[in-house]
C-alpha positions in Angstrom: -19.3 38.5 182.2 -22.3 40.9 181.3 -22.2 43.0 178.6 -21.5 46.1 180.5 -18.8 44.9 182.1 -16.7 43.3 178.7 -13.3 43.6 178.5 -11.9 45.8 175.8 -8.3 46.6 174.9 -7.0 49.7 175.3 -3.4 50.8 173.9 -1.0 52.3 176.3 1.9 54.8 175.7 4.4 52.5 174.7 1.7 50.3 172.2 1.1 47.6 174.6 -2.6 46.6 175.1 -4.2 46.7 178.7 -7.5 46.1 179.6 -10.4 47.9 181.4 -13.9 47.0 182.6 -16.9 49.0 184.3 -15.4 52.4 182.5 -17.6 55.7 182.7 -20.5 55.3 180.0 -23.2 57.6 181.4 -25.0 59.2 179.1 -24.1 57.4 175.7 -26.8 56.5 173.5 -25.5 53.2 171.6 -22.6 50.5 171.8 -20.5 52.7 174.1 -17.4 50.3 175.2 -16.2 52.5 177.9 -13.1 52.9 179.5 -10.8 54.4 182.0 -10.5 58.0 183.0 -12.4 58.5 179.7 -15.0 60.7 178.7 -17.5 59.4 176.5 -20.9 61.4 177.6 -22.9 62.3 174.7 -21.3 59.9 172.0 -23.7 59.1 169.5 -23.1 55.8 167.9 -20.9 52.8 168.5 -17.9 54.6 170.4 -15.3 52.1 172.2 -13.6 54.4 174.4 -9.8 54.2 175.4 -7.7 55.3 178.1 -7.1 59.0 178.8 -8.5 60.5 175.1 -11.6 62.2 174.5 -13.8 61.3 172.5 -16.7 63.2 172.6 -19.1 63.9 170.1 -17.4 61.4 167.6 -20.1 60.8 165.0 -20.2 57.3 164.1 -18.3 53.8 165.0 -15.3 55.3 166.9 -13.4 52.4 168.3 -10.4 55.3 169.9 -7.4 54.2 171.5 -4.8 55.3 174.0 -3.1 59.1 174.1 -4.8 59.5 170.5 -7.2 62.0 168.9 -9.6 61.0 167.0 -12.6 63.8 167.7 -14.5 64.3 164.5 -13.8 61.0 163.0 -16.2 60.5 160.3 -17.0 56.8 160.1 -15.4 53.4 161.5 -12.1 54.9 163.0 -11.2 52.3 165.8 -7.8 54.5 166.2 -4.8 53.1 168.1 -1.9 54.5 170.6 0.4 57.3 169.3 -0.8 57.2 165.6 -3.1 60.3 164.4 -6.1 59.2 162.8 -7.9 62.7 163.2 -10.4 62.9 159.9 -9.6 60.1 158.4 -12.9 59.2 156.2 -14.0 55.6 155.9 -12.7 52.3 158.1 -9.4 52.9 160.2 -8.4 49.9 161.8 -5.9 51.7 164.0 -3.9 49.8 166.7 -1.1 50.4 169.0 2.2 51.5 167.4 0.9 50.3 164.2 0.0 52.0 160.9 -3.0 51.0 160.1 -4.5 54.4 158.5 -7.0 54.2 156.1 -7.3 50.3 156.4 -10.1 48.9 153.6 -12.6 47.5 155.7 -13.9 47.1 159.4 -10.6 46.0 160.6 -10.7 46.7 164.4 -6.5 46.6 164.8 -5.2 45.6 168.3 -2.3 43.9 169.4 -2.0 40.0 170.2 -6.3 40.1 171.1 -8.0 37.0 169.8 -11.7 37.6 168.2 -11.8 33.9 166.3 -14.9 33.2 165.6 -17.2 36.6 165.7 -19.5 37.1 162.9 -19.2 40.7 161.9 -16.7 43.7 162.7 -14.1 41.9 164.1 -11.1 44.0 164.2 -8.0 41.2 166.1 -7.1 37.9 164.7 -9.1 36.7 163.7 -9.2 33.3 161.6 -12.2 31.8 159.9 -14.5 34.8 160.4 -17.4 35.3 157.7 -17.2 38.5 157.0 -14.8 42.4 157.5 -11.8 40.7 158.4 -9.4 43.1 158.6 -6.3 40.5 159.0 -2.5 41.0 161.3 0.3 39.4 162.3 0.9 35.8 161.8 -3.0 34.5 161.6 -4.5 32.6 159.4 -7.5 34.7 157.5 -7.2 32.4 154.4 -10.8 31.5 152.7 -12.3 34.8 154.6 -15.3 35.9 152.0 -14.6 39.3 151.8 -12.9 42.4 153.0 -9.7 41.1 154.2 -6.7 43.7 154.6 -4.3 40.9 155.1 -1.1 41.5 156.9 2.6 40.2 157.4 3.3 37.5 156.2 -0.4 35.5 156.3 -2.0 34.1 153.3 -5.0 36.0 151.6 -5.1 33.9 148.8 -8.2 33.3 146.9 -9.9 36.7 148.1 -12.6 37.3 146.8 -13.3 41.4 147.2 -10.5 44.4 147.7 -7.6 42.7 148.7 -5.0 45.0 149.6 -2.2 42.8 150.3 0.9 43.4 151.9 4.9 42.5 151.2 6.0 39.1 150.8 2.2 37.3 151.1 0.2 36.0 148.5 -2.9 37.6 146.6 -2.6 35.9 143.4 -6.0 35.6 141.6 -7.4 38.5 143.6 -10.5 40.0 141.7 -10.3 43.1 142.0 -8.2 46.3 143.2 -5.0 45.4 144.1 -2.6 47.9 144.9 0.7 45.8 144.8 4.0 46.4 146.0 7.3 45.6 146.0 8.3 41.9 146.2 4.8 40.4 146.6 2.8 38.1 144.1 0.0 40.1 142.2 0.0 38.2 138.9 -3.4 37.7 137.6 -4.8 40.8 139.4 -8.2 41.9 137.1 -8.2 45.5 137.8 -6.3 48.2 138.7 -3.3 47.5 139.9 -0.5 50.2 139.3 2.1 49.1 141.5 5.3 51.0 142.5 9.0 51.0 143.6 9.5 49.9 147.1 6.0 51.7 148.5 3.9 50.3 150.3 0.3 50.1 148.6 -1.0 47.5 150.7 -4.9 47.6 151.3 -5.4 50.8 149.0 -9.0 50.8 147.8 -9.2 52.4 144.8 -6.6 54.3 142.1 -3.5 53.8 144.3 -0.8 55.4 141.9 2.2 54.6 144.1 5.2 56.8 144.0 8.6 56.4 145.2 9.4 55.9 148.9 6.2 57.3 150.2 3.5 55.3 152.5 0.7 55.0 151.1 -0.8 52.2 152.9 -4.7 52.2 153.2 -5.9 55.8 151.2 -9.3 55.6 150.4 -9.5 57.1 147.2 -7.7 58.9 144.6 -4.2 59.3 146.4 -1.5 60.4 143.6 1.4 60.8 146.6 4.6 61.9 145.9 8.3 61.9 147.4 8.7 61.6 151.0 5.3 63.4 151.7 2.1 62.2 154.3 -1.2 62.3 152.7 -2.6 59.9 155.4 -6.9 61.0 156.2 -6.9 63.6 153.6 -10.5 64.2 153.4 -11.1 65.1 149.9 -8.5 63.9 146.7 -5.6 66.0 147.6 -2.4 64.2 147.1 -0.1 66.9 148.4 4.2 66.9 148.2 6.9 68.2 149.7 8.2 71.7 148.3 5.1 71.9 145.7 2.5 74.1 144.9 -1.0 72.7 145.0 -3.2 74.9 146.1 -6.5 75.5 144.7 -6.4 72.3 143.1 -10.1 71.3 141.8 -9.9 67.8 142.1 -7.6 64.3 142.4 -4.0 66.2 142.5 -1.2 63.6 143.4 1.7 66.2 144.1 5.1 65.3 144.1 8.8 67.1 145.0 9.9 69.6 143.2 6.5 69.9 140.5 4.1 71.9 139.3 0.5 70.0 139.4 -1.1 72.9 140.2 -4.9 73.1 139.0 -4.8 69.7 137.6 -8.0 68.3 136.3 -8.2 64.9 137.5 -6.0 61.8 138.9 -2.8 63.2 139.0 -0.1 60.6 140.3 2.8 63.1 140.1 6.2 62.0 140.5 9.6 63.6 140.8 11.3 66.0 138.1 8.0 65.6 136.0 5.8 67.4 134.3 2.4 66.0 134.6 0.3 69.3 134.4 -3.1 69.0 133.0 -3.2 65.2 132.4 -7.0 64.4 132.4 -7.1 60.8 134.0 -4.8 58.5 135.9 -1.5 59.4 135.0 0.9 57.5 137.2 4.0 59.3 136.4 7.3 58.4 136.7 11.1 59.7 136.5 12.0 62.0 133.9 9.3 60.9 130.8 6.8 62.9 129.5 3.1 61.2 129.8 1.6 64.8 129.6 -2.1 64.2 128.4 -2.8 60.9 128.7 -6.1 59.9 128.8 -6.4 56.7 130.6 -4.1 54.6 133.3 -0.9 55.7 132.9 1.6 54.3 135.0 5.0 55.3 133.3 8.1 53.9 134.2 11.5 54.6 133.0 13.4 52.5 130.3 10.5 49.7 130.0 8.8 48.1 127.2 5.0 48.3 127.5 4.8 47.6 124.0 1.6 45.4 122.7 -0.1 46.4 126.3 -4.0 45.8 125.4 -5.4 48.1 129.1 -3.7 50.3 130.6 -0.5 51.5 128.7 2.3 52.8 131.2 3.9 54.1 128.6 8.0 53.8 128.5 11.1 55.6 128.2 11.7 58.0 125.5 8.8 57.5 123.7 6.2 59.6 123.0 2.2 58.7 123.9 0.9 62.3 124.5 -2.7 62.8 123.3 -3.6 59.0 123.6 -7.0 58.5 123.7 -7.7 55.1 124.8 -6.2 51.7 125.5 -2.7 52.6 123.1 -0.3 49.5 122.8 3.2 51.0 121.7 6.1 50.3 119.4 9.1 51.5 121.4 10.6 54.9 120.2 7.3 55.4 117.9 5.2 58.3 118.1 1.9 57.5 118.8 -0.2 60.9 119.2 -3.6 60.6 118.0 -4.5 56.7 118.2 -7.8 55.9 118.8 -8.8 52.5 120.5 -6.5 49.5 120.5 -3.9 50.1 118.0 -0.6 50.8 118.6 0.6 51.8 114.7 2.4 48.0 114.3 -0.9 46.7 114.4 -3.2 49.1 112.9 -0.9 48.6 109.1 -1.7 45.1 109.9 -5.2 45.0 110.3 -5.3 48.2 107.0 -3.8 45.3 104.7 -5.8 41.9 106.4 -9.0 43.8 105.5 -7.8 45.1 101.7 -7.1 41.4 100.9 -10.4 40.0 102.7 -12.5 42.9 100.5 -10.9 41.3 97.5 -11.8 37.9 97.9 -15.1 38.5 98.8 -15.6 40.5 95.5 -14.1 37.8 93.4 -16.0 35.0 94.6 -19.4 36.8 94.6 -18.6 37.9 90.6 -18.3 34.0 90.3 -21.2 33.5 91.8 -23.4 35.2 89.7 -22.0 34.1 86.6 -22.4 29.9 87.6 -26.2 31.0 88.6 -27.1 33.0 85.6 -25.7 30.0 83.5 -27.8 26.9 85.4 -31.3 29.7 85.2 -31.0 29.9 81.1 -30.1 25.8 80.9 -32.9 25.2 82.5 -35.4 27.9 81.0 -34.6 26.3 77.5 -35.2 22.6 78.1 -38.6 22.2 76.0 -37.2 19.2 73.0 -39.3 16.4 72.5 -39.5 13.0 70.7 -39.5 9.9 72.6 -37.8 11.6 75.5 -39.2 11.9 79.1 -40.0 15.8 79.8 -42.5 15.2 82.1 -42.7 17.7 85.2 -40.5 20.6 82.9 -41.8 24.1 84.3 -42.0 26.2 81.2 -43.3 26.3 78.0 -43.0 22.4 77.1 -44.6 22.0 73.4 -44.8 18.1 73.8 -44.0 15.6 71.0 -44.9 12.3 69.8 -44.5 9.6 72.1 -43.3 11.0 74.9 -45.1 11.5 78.0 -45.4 15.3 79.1 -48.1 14.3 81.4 -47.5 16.6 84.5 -46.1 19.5 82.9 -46.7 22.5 84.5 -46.9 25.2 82.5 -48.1 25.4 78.1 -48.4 21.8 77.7 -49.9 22.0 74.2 -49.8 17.9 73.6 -49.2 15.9 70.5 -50.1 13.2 68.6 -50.5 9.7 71.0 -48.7 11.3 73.7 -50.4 10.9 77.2 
């Protein structure tokens, strides 16, 4: 089969994948896949075609699919049947009746296709590939180097870059951002990993705040969701929320029903009945506590004990952690406005009375010290004597005697009578 004849899937109105050959690819300039009754004249880079969508003027690495729009797409939106994908910004696996918006990495999506053994940007199953695996059903993507979505029910274990991970599989020991989720194993996650009540995080890339109920499966960046709302391919930090008002938001507002995070500065998870106004950076939220000002990685959470947390403090029910400034531990039910850097106020009194006692020690042993050394120096500035005793090599001021041998001396040997 030549390369201008290669099989592609294409998804069809029910999800199921069909395939076409010899499509319509006049005109396209790179990597155009083709397909049926498809018009993909003019396309500028990398654009798969599908049945029956337009795809026209797609900028960069459109893969498409069936009865979908994705027109516009920024970068590496492979699309899918029946899902909407339109504007999504960086690496949408797509794939027929499947949500696989915002996946991390290259992950090409498709249903029951079998790409073992390609090198780079292989979207299917796709076991033992090198590189961008993006993972599904039931295959093995185990020991894949990096990028790997993972998927139901396979094993990512042992990842080694952005592991989303998905319910009930394994990414224990994964470096680095780890959304988590509901019923799976993240212990031992490095960075980053905020977790949430029966959402769905899986494959989030960076700052996934969860929420309650929502999807937020594969955003990009900076997502704070909130309570039944869709914030799937929004382009720039806007977290939206059903029944809230966030508009003219500057920057990272997470929404959530029924509040106000209206012109929130940055990193807003939101959450419902709270008031989260104004928090500068990653404040996760949670029911009914107050984690206003927080300044970094909040998660909250209602009724827990975060106490002694060293990164990260989600705070805890009815206590108080406004104004934190970095990295505060907790005592339960303690106020804790104002702490610097890694203290909650158990420890700090600690650590006030370890270095009182240390101070003292040091000052009485160095008074010691000096008293034992000023001693030995007059001792040994005094030692002149003489008379049948053996002074030689004495540094100072050594009048000599009879009979004894001062020979050597360094300093004001003055001698005597038949001494050497």
């Amino acid at each position: 089969m030549t390369a201008a004849s290669k099989i592609i899937p294409v998804f069809g109105e029910e999800g199921g994948a069909i395939f076409v050959e010899n499509g319509d690819d006049s005109g396209d300039n790179v990597y155009d896949g083709g397909g049926g009754n498809e018009e993909d004249s003019g396309d500028n880079v990398y654009d798969g075609g599908g049945g029956n969508e337009e795809d026209s003027g797609d900028n960069v690495y459109d893969g498409d699919g069936g009865n979908e729009e994705d027109s516009g797409d920024n970068v590496y939106d492979v699309g899918g049947g029946y899902e909407d994908d339109s504007g999504d910004n960086v690496y949408d696996g797509g794939g027929g009746n499947e949500d696989d918006s915002g996946d991390n990495v290259y992950d090409g999506g498709g249903v029951n296709d079998q790409d073992s053994g390609d090198n780079v940007y292989d979207g299917g199953g796709d076991s033992g590939d090198n590189v961008y695996d993006g993972g599904g059903d039931d295959e093995g993507d185990s020991g894949d180097n990096a990028y790997d979505g993972g998927g139901g029910n396979d094993e990512d274990s042992g990842d080694n870059v952005y592991d989303g991970g998905d319910v009930n599989d394994e990414d224990s020991g994964d470096n680095a951002y780890d959304g988590g989720g509901g019923d799976e194993d993240d212990s031992g996650d490095n960075v980053y990993d905020c977790g949430g009540v029966n959402d769905e995080d899986s494959g989030d890339n960076v700052y996934d705040r969860g929420g309650v109920n929502d999807e937020d499966s594969g955003d990009n960046a900076y997502d704070g969701v909130g309570v039944n709302d869709e914030d799937s391919g929004d382009n720039v930090y806007d977290g939206g929320g059903g029944d809230e008002d966030d508009s003219g938001d500057n920057a990272y507002d997470g929404g959530g029903g029924n509040e106000d995070d209206s012109g929130d500065n940055a990193y807003d998870g939101g959450g419902g009945n709270e008031e989260d106004s104004g928090d500068n950076v990653y404040d996760g939220g949670f029911g009914n506590e107050k984690d206003s000002g927080d300044t970094v990685c909040d998660d909250g959470g209602g009724n827990e004990d975060d106490s002694g947390d060293n990164v990260y403090d989600g705070g805890g029910g009815n206590e108080d952690d406004s104004e934190d400034t970095v990295y505060d531990g907790d005592c339960g039910n303690e106020e804790d406005s104002g702490d610097t850097v890694y203290y909650g106020d158990c420890v700090e009194i600690l650590s006030m009375i370890v270095v009182v006692v240390m101070r003292t020690i040091v000052e009485i042993m160095s008074m010691m010290v000096v008293v034992v050394m000023r001693t030995i120096v007059e001792i040994l500035s005094n030692n002149g004597d003489c008379g049948n005793e053996d002074d030689s090599g004495d540094n100072v001021c050594d009048g000599g005697g009879g009979n004894e041998d001062d020979s050597g001396d360094n300093v004001y040997d003055s001698g005597g009578g038949t001494e050497e």
